[in-house]
N, CA, C, O and CB atoms as a CASP TS submission, in Angstrom:
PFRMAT TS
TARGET T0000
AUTHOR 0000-0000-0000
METHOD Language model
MODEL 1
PARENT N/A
ATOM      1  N   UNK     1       6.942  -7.884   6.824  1.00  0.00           N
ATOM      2  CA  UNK     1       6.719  -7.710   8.259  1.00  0.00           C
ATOM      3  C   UNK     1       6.048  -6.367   8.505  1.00  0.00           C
ATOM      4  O   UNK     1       6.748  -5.386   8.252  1.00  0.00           O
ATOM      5  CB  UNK     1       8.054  -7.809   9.047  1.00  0.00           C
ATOM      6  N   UNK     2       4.671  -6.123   9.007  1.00  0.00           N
ATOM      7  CA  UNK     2       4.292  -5.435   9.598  1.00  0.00           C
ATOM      8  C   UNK     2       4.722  -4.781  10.994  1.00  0.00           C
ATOM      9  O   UNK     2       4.564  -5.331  12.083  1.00  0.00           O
ATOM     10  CB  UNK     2       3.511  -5.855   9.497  1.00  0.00           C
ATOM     11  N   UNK     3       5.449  -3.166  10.732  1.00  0.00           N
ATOM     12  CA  UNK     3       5.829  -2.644  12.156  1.00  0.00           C
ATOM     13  C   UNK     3       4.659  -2.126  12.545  1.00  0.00           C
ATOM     14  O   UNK     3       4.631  -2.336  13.758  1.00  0.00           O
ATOM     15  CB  UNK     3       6.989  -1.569  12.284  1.00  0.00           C
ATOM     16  N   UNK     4       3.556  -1.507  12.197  1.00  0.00           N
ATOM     17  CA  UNK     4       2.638  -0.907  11.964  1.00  0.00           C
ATOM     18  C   UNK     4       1.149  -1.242  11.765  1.00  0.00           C
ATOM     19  O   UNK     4       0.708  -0.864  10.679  1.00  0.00           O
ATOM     20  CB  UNK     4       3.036  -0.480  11.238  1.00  0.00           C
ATOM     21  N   UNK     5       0.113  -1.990  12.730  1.00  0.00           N
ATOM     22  CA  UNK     5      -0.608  -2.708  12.352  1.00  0.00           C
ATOM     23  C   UNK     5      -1.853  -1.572  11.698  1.00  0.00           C
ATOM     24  O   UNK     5      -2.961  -1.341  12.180  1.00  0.00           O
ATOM     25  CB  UNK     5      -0.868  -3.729  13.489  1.00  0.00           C
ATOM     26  N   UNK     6      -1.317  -1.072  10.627  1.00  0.00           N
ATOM     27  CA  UNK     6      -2.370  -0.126  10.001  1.00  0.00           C
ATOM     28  C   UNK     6      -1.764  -0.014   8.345  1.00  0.00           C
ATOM     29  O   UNK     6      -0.594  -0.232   8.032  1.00  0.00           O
ATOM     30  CB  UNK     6      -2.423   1.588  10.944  1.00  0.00           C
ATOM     31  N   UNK     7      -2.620   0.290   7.609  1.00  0.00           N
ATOM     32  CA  UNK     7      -2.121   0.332   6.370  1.00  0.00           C
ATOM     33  C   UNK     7      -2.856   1.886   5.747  1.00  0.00           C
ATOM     34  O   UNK     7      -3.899   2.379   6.176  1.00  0.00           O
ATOM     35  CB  UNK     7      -2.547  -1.197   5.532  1.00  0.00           C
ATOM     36  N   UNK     8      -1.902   2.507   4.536  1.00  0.00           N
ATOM     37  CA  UNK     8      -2.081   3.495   4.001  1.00  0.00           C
ATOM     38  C   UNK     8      -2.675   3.694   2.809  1.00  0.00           C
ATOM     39  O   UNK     8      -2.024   3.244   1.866  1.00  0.00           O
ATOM     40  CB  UNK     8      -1.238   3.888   4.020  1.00  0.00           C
ATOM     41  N   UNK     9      -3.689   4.215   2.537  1.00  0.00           N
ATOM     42  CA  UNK     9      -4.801   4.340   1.110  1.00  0.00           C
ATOM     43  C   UNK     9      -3.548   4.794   0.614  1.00  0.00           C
ATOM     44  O   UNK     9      -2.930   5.721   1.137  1.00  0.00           O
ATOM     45  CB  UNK     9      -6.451   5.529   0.955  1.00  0.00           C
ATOM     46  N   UNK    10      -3.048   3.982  -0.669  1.00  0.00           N
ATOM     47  CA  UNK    10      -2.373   4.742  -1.696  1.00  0.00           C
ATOM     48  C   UNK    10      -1.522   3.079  -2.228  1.00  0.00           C
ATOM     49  O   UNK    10      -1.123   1.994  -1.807  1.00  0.00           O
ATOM     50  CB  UNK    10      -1.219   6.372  -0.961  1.00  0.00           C
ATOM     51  N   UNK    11      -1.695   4.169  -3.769  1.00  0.00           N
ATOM     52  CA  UNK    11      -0.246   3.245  -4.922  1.00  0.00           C
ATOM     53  C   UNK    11       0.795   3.899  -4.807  1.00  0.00           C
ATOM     54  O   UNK    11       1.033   5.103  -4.707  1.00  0.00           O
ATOM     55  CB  UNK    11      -0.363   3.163  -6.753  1.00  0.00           C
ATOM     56  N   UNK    12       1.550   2.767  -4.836  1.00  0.00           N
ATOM     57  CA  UNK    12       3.294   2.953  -5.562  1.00  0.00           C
ATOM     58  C   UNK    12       3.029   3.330  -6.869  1.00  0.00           C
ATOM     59  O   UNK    12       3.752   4.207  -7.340  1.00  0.00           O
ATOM     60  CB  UNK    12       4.409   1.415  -5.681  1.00  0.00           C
ATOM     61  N   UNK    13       2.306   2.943  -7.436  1.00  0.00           N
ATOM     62  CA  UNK    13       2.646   2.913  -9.104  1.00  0.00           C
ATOM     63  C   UNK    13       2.379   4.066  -9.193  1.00  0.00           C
ATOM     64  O   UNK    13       1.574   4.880  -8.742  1.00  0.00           O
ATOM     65  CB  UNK    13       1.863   1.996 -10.227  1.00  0.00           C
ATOM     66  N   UNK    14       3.648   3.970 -10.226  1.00  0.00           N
ATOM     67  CA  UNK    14       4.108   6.054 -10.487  1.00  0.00           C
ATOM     68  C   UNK    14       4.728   6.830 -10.078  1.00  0.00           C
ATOM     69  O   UNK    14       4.904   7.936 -10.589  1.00  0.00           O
ATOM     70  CB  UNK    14       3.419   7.021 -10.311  1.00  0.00           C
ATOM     71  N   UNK    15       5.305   6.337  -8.832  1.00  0.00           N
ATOM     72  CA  UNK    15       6.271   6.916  -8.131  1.00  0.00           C
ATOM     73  C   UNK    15       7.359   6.293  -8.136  1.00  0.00           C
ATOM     74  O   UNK    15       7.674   5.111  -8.000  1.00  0.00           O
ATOM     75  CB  UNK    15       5.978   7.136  -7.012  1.00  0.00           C
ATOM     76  N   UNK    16       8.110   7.615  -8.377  1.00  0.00           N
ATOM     77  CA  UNK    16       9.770   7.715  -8.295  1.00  0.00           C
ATOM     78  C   UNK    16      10.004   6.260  -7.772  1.00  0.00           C
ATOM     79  O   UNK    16       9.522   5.845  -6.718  1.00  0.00           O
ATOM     80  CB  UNK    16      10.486   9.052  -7.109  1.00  0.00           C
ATOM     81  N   UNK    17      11.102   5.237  -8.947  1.00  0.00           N
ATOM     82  CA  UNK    17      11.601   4.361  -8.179  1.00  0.00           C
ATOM     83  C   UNK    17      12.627   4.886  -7.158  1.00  0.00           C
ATOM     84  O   UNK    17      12.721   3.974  -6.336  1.00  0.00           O
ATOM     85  CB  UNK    17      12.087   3.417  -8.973  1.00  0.00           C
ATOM     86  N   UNK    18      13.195   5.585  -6.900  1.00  0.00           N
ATOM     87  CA  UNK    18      14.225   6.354  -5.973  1.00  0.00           C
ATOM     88  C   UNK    18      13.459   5.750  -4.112  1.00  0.00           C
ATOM     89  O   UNK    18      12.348   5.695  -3.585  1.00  0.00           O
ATOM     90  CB  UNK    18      14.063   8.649  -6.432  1.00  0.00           C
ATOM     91  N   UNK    19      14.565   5.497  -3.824  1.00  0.00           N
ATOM     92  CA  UNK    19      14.154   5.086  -1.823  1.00  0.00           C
ATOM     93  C   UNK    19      13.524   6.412  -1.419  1.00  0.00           C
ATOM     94  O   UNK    19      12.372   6.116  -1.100  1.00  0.00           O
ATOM     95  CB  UNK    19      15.904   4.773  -0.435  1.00  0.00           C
ATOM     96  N   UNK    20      13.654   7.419  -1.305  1.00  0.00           N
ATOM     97  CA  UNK    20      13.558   8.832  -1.001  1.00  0.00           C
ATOM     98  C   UNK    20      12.189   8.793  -1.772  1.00  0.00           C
ATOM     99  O   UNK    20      11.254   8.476  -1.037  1.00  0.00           O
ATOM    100  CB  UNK    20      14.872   9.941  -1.540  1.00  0.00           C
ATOM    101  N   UNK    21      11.889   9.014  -2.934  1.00  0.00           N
ATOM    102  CA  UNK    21      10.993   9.346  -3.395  1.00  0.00           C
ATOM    103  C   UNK    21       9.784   8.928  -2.563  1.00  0.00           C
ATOM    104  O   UNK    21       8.937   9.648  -2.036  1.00  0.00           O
ATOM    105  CB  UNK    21      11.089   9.002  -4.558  1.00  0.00           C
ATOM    106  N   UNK    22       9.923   7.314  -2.568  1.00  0.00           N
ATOM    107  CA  UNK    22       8.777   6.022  -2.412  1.00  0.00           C
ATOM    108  C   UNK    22       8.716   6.331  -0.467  1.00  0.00           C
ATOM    109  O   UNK    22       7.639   6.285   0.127  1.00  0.00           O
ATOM    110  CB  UNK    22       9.652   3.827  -3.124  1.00  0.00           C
ATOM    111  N   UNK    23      10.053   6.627   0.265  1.00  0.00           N
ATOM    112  CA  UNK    23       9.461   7.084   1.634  1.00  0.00           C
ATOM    113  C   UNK    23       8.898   8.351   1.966  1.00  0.00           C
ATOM    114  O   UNK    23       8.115   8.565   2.892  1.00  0.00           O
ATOM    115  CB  UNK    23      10.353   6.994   2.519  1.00  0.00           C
ATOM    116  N   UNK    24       9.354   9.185   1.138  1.00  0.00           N
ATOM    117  CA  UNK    24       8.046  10.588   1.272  1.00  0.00           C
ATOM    118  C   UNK    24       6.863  10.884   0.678  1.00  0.00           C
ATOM    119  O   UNK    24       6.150  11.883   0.762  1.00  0.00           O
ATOM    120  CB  UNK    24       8.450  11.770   0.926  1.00  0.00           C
ATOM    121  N   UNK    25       6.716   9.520  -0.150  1.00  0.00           N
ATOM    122  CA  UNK    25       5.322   9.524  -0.880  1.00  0.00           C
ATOM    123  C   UNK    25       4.888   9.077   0.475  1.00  0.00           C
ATOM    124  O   UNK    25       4.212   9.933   1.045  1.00  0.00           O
ATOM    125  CB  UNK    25       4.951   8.482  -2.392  1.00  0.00           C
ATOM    126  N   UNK    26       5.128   7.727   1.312  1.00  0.00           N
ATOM    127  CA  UNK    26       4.427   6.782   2.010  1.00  0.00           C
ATOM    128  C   UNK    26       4.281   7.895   2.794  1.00  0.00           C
ATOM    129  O   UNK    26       3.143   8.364   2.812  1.00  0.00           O
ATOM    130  CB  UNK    26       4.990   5.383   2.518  1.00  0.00           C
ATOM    131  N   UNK    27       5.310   8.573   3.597  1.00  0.00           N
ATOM    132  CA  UNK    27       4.883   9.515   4.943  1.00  0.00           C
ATOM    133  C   UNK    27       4.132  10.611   4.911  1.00  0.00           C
ATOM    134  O   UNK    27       3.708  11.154   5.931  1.00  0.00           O
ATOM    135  CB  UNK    27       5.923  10.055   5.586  1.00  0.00           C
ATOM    136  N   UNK    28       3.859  11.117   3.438  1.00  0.00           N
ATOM    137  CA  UNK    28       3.174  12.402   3.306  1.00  0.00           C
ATOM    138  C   UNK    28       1.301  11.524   3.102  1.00  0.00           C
ATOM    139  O   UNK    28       0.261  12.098   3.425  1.00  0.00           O
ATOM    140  CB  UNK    28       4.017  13.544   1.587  1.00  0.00           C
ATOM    141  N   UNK    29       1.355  10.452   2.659  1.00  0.00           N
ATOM    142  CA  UNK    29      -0.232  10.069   2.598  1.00  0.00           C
ATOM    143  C   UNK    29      -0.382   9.832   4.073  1.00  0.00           C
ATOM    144  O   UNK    29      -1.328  10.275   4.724  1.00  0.00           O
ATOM    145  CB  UNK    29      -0.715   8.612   1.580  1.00  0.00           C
ATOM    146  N   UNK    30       0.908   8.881   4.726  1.00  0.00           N
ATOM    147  CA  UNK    30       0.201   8.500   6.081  1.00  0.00           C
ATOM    148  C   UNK    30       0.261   9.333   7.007  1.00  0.00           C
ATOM    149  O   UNK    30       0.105   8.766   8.089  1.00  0.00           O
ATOM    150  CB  UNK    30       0.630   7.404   6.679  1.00  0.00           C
ATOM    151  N   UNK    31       0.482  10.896   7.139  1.00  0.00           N
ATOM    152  CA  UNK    31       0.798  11.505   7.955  1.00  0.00           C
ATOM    153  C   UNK    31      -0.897  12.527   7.417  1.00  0.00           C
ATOM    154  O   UNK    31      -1.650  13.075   8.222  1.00  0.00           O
ATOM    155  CB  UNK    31       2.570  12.004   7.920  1.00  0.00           C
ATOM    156  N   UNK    32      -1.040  12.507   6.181  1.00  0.00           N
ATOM    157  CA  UNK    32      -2.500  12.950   5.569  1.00  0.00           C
ATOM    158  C   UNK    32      -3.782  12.128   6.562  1.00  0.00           C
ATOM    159  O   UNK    32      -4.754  12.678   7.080  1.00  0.00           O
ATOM    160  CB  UNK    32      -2.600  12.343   3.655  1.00  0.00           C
ATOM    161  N   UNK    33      -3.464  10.874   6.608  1.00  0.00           N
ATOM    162  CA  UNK    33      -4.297   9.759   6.902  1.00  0.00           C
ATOM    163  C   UNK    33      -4.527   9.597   8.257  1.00  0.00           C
ATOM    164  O   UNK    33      -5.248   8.666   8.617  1.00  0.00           O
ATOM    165  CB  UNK    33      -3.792   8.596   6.407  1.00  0.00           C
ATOM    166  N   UNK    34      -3.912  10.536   9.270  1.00  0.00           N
ATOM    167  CA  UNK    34      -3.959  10.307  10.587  1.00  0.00           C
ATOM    168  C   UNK    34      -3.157   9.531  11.519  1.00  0.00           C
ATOM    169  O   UNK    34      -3.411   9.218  12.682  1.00  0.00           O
ATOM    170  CB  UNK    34      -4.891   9.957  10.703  1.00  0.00           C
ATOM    171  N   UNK    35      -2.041   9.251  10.724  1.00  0.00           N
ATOM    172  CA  UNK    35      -0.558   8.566  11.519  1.00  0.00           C
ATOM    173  C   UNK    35       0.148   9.606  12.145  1.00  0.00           C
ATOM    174  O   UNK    35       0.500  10.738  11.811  1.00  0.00           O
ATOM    175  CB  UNK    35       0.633   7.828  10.450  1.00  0.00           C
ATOM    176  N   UNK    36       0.272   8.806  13.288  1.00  0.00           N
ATOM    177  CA  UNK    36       1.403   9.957  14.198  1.00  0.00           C
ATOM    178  C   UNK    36       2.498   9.454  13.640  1.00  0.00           C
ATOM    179  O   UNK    36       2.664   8.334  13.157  1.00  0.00           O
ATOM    180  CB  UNK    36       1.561   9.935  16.082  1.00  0.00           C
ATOM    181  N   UNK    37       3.428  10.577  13.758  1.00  0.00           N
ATOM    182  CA  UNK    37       5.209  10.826  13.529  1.00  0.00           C
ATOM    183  C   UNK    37       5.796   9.385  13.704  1.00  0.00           C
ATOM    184  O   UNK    37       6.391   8.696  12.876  1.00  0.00           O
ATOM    185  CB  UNK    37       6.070  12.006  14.884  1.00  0.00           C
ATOM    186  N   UNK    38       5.436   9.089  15.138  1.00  0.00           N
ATOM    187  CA  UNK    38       6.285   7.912  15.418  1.00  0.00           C
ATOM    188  C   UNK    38       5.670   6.619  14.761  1.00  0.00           C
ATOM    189  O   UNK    38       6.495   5.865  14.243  1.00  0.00           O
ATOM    190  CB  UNK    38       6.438   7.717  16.993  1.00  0.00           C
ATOM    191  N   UNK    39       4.607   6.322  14.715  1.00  0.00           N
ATOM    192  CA  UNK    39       3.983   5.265  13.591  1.00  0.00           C
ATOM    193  C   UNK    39       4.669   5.372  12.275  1.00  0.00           C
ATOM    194  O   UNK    39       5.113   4.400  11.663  1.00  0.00           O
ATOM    195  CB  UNK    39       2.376   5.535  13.281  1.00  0.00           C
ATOM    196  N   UNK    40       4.742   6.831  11.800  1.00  0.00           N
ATOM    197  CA  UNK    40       5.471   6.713  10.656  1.00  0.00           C
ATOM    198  C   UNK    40       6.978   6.146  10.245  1.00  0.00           C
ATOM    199  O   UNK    40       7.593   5.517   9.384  1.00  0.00           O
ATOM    200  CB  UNK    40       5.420   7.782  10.367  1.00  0.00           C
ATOM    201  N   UNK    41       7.129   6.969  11.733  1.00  0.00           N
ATOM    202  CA  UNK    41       8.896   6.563  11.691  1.00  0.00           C
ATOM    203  C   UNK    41       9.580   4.845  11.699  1.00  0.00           C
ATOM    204  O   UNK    41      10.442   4.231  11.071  1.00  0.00           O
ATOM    205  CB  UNK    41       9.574   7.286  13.271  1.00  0.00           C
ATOM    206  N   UNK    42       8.464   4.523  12.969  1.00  0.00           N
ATOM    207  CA  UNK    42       9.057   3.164  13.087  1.00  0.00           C
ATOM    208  C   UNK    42       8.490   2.358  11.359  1.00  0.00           C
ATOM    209  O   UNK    42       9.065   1.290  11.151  1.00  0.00           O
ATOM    210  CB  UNK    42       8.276   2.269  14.816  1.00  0.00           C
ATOM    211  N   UNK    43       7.883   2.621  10.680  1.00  0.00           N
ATOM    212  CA  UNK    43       7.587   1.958   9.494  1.00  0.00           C
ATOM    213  C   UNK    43       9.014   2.625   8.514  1.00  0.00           C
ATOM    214  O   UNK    43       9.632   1.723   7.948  1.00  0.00           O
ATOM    215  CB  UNK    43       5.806   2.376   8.913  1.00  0.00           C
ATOM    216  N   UNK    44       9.431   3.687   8.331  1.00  0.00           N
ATOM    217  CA  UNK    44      10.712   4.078   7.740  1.00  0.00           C
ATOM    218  C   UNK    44      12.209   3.675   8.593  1.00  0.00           C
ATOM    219  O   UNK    44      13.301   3.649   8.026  1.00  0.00           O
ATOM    220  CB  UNK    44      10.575   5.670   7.584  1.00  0.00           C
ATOM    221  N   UNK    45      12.027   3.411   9.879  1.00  0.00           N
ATOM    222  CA  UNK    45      13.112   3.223  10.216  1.00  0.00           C
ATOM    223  C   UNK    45      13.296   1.709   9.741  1.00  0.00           C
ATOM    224  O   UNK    45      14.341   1.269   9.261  1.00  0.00           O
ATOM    225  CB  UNK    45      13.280   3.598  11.601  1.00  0.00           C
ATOM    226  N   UNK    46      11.763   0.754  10.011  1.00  0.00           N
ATOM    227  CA  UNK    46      12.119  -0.497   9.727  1.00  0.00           C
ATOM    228  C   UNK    46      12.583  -0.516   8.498  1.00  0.00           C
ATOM    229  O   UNK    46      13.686  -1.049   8.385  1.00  0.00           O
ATOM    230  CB  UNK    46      11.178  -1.376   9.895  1.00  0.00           C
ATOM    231  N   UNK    47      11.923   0.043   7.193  1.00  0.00           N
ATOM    232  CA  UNK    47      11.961  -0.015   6.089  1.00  0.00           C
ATOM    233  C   UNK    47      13.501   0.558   5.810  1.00  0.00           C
ATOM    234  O   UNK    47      13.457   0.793   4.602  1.00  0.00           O
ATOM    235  CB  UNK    47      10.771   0.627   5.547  1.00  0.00           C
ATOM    236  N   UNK    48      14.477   0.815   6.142  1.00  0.00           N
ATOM    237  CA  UNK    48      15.622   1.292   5.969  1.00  0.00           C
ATOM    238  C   UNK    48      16.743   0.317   7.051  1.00  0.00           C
ATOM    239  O   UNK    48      17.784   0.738   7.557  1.00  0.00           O
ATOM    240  CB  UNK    48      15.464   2.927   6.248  1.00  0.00           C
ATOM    241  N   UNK    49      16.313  -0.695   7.158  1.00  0.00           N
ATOM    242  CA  UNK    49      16.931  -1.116   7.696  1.00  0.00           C
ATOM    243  C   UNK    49      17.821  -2.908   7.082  1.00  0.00           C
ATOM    244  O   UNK    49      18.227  -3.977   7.538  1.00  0.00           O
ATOM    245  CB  UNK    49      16.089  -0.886   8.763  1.00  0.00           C
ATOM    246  N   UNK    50      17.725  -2.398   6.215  1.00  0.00           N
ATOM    247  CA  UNK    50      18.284  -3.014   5.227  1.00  0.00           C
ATOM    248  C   UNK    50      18.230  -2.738   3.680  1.00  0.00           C
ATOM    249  O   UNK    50      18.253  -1.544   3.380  1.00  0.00           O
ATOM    250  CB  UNK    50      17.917  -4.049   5.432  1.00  0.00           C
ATOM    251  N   UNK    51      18.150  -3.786   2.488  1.00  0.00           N
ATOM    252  CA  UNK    51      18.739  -3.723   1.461  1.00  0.00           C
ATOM    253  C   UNK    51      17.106  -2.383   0.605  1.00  0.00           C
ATOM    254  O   UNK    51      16.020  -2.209   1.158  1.00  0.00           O
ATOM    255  CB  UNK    51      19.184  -5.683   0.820  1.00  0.00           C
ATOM    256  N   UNK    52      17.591  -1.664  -0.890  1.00  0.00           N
ATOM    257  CA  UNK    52      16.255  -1.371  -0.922  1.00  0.00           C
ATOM    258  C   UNK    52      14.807  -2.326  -1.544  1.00  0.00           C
ATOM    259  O   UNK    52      13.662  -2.007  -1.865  1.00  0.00           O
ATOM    260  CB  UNK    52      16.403  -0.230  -1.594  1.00  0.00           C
ATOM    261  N   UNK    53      15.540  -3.565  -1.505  1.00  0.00           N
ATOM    262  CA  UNK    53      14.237  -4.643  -1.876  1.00  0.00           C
ATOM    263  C   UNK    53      13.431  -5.178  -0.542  1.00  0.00           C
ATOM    264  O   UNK    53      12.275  -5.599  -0.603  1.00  0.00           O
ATOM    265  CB  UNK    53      14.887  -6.154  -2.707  1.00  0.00           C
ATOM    266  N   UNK    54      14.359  -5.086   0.919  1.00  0.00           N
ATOM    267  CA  UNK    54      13.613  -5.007   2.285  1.00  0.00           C
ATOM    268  C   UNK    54      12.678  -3.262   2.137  1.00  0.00           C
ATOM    269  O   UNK    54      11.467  -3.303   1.921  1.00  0.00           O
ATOM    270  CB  UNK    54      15.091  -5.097   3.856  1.00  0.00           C
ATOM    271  N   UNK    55      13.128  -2.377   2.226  1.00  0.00           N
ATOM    272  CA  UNK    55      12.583  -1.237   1.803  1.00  0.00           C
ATOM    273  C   UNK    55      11.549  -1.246   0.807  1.00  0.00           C
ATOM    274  O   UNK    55      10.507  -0.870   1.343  1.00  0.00           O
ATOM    275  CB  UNK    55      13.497  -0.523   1.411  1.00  0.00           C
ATOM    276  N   UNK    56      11.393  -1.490  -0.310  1.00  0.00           N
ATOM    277  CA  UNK    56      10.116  -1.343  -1.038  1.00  0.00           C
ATOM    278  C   UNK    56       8.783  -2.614  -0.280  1.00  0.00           C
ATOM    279  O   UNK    56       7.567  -2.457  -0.168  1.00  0.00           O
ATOM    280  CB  UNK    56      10.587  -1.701  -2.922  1.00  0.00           C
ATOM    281  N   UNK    57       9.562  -3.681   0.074  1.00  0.00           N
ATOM    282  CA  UNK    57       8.811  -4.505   0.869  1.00  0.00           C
ATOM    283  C   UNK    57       7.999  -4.259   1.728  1.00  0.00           C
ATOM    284  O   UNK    57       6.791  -4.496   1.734  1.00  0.00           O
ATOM    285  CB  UNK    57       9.349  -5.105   1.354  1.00  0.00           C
ATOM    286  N   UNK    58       8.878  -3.587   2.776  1.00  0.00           N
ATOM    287  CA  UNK    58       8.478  -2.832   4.054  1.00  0.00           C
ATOM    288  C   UNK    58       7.058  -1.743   3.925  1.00  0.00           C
ATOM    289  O   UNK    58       6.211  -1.630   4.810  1.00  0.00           O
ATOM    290  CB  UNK    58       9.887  -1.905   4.478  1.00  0.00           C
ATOM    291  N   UNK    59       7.052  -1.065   2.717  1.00  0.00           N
ATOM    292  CA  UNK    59       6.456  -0.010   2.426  1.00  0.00           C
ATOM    293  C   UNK    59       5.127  -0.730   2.035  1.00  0.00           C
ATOM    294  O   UNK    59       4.144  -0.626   2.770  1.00  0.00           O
ATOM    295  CB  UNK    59       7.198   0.888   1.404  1.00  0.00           C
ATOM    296  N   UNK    60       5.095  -1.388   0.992  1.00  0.00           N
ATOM    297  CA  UNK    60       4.438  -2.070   0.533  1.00  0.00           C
ATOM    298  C   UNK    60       3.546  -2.858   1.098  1.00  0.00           C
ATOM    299  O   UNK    60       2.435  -2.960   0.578  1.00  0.00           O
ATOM    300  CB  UNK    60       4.983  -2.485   0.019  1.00  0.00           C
ATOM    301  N   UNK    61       3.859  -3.547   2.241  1.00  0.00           N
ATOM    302  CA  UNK    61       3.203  -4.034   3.636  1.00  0.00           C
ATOM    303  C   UNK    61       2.737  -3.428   4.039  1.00  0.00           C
ATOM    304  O   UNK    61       1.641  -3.856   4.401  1.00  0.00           O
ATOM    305  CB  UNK    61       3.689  -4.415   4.574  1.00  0.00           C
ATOM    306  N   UNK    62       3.007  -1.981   4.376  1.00  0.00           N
ATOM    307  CA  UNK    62       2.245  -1.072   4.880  1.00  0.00           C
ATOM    308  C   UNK    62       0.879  -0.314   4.226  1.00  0.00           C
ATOM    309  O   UNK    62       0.037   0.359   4.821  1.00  0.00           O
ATOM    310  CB  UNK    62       3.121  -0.273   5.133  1.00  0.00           C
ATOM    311  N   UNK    63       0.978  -0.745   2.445  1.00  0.00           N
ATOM    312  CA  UNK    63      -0.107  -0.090   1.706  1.00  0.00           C
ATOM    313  C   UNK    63      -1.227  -0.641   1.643  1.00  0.00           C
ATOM    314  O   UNK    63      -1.251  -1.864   1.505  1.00  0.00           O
ATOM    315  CB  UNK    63       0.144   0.136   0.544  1.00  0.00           C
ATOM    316  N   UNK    64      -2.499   0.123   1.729  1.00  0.00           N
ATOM    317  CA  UNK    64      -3.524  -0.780   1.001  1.00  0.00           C
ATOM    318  C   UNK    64      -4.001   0.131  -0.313  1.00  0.00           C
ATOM    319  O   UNK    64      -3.579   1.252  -0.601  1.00  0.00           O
ATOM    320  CB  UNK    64      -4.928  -1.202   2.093  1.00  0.00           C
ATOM    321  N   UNK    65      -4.935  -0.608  -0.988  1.00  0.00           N
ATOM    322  CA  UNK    65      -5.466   0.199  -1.946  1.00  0.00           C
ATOM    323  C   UNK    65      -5.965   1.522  -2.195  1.00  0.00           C
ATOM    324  O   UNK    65      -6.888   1.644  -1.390  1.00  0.00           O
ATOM    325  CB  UNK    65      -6.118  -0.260  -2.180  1.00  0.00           C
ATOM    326  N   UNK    66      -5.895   2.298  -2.685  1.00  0.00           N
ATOM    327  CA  UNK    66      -6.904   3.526  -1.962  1.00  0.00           C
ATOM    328  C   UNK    66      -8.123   3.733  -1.958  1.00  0.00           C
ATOM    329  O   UNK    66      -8.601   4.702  -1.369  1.00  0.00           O
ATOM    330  CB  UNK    66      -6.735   4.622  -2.305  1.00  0.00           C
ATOM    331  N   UNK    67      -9.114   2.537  -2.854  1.00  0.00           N
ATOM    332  CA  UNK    67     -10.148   2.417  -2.767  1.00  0.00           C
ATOM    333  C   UNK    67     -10.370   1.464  -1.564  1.00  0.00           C
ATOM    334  O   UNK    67     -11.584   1.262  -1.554  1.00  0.00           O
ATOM    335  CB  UNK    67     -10.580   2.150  -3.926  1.00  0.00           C
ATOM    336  N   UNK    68      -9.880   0.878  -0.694  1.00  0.00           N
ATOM    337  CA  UNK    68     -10.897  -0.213   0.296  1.00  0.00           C
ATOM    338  C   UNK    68     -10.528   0.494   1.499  1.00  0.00           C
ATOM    339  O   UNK    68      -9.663   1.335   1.744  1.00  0.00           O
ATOM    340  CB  UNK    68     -10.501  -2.142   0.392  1.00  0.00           C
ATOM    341  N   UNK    69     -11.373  -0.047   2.146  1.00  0.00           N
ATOM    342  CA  UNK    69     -11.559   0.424   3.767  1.00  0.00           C
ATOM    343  C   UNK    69     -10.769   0.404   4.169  1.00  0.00           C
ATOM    344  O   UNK    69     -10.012  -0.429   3.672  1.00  0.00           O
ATOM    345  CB  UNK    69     -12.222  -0.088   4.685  1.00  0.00           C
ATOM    346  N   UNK    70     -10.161   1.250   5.413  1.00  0.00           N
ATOM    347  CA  UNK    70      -9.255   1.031   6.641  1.00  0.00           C
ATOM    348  C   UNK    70      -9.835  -0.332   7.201  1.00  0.00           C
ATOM    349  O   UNK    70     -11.023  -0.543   7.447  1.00  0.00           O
ATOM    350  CB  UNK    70      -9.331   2.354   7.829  1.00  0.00           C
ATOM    351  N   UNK    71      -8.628  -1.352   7.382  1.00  0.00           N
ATOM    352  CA  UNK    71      -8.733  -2.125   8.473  1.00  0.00           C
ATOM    353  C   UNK    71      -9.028  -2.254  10.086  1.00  0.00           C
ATOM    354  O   UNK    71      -8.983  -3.354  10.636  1.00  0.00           O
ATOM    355  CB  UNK    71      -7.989  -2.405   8.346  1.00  0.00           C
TER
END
């Protein structure tokens, strides 16, 4: 589920399996990328709002490659 109809240039792969790790990787690219606070938040609040396999999900929905265009 998309909270966020925007997605973030960047991989998971390589990063800390840790919840913490994988949400301050996501907020430090998308906050790089021109996301406001609250765009960010509501994508971490959703993403924490359950188990951490809803959480890597959540995040993950939110990524795109870092080579292709913004949508």
């Amino acid at each position: 589920m998309q909270v966020v109809q925007k997605k973030v240039r960047m991989t998971l792969v390589g990063v800390n399996g840790n919840a913490f790790a994988v949400m301050g990787a996501f907020q430090t690219n998308a906050l790089r990328q021109g996301w406001s606070q609250d765009e960010v938040q509501q994508v971490l609040d959703e993403a924490m709002s359950d188990d951490y396999d809803h959480l890597l999900a959540t995040i993950m929905d939110h990524c795109g490659s870092p080579d292709e265009d913004e949508e």
